[in-house]
Each structure stands twice: as structure tokens, then as C-alpha cells.
C-alpha positions as CSV (number, residue, x, y, z in Angstrom):
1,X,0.0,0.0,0.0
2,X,1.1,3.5,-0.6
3,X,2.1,6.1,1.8
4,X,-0.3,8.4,1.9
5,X,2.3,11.2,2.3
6,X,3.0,10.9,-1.1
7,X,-0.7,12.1,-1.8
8,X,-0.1,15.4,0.3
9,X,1.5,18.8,-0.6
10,X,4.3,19.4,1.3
11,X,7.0,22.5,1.2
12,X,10.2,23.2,2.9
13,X,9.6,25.5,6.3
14,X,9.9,28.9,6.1
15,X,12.8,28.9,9.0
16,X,14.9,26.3,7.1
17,X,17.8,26.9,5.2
18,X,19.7,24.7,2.1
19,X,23.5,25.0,1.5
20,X,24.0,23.0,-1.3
21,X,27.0,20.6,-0.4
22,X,29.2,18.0,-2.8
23,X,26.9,15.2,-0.7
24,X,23.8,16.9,-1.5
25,X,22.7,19.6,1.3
26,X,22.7,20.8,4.7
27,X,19.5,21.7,6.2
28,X,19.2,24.5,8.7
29,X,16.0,25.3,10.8
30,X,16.6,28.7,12.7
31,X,13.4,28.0,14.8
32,X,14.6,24.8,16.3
33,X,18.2,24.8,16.0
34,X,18.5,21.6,14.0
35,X,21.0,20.8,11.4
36,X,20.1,18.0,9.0
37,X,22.4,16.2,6.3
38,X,20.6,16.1,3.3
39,X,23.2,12.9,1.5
40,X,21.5,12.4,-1.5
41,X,21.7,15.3,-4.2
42,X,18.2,13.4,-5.4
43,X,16.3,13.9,-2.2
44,X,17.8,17.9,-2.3
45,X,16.0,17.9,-5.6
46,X,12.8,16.9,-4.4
47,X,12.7,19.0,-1.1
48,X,13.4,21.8,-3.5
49,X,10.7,20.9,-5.8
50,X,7.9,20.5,-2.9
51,X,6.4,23.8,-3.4
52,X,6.0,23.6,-7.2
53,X,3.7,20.4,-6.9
54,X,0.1,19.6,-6.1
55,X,1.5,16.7,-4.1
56,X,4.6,14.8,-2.9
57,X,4.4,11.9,-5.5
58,X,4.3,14.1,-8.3
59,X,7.4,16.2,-7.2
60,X,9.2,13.0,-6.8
61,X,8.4,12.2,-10.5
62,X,9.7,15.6,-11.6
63,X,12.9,14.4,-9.8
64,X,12.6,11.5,-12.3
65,X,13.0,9.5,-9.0
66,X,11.5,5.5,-10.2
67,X,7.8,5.2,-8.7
68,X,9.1,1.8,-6.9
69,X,11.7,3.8,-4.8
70,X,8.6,6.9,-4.0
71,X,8.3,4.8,-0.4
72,X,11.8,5.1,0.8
73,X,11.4,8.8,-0.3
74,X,8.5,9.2,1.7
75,X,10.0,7.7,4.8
76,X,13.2,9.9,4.6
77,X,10.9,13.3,3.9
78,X,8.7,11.8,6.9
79,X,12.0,12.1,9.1
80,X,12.5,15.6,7.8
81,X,8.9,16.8,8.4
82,X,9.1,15.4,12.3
83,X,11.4,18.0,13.0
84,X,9.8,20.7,11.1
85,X,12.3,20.8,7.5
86,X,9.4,20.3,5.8
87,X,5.7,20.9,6.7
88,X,2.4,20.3,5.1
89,X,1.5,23.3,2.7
90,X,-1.7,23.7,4.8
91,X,0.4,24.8,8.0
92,X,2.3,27.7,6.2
93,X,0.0,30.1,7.4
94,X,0.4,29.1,10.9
């Protein structure tokens, strides 16, 4: 079954930072504190392209990452979103 993340729009918070690295990225959130290793320049690709899509799923296919690897995604953006790199568009107003 599908995680139902992938169904939901999603966009980078408004407090975090990118710095693109050779490894990918490194997230800053200047709300929390946190520093995050973004490792794959893939997954920098598709936090970056959250904003620009109805929904997580199809932001991972502009990424041209494989539909059969969208679950793994989805569980590393789920780590991201729990401490507040990325948030459900709905929240941005908050």
C-alpha cells in the first residue's frame, strides 16, 4: 500500500535553510536549531521541488526518482517533516 504522504502537498519550512554541499545539502532550521544532512543530491532535488507540486508523489516524478523507490522517499521526507524541514502546505500560514 502507498504512503499516503506521497498524496499530500508538502513545502520546505519557512525557518529552514539549504547550502547545497558536494553530498547533497545541509539543512538548517533557525526555529529549532537543528542541522540536518541532506546525503542524496536526489532527495535535495525533491525537497526543492515541494512547493512547485500539487502533491509529494508528483514532485518526486519531476525528480525522475522510479515510482518503486517513492516509499523510501517518503520515509526519509517523513524524518524531515518530524522535526519541522518540511511541513504540510496547509500549515504555512500558521
Amino acid at each position: 500500500m502507498p504512503d499516503r504522504m506521497l498524496e499530500e502537498p508538502w513545502t520546505l519550512s519557512p525557518s529552514v535553510a539549504l547550502r547545497p554541499e558536494p553530498f547533497g545539502a545541509l539543512a538548517y532550521h533557525f526555529g529549532n536549531r537543528k542541522l540536518t544532512f541532506l546525503k542524496r543530491p536526489e532527495l535535495v532535488e525533491v525537497v526543492r521541488l515541494l512547493e512547485h507540486h500539487p502533491r509529494l508523489g508528483s514532485a518526486l516524478d519531476a525528480a525522475g526518482i522510479p515510482p518503486e523507490q517513492h516509499d523510501a522517499y517518503a520515509a526519509a521526507l517523513r524524518a524531515l517533516a518530524e522535526t519541522d524541514m518540511i511541513r504540510p502546505r496547509h500549515q504555512e500560514a500558521v
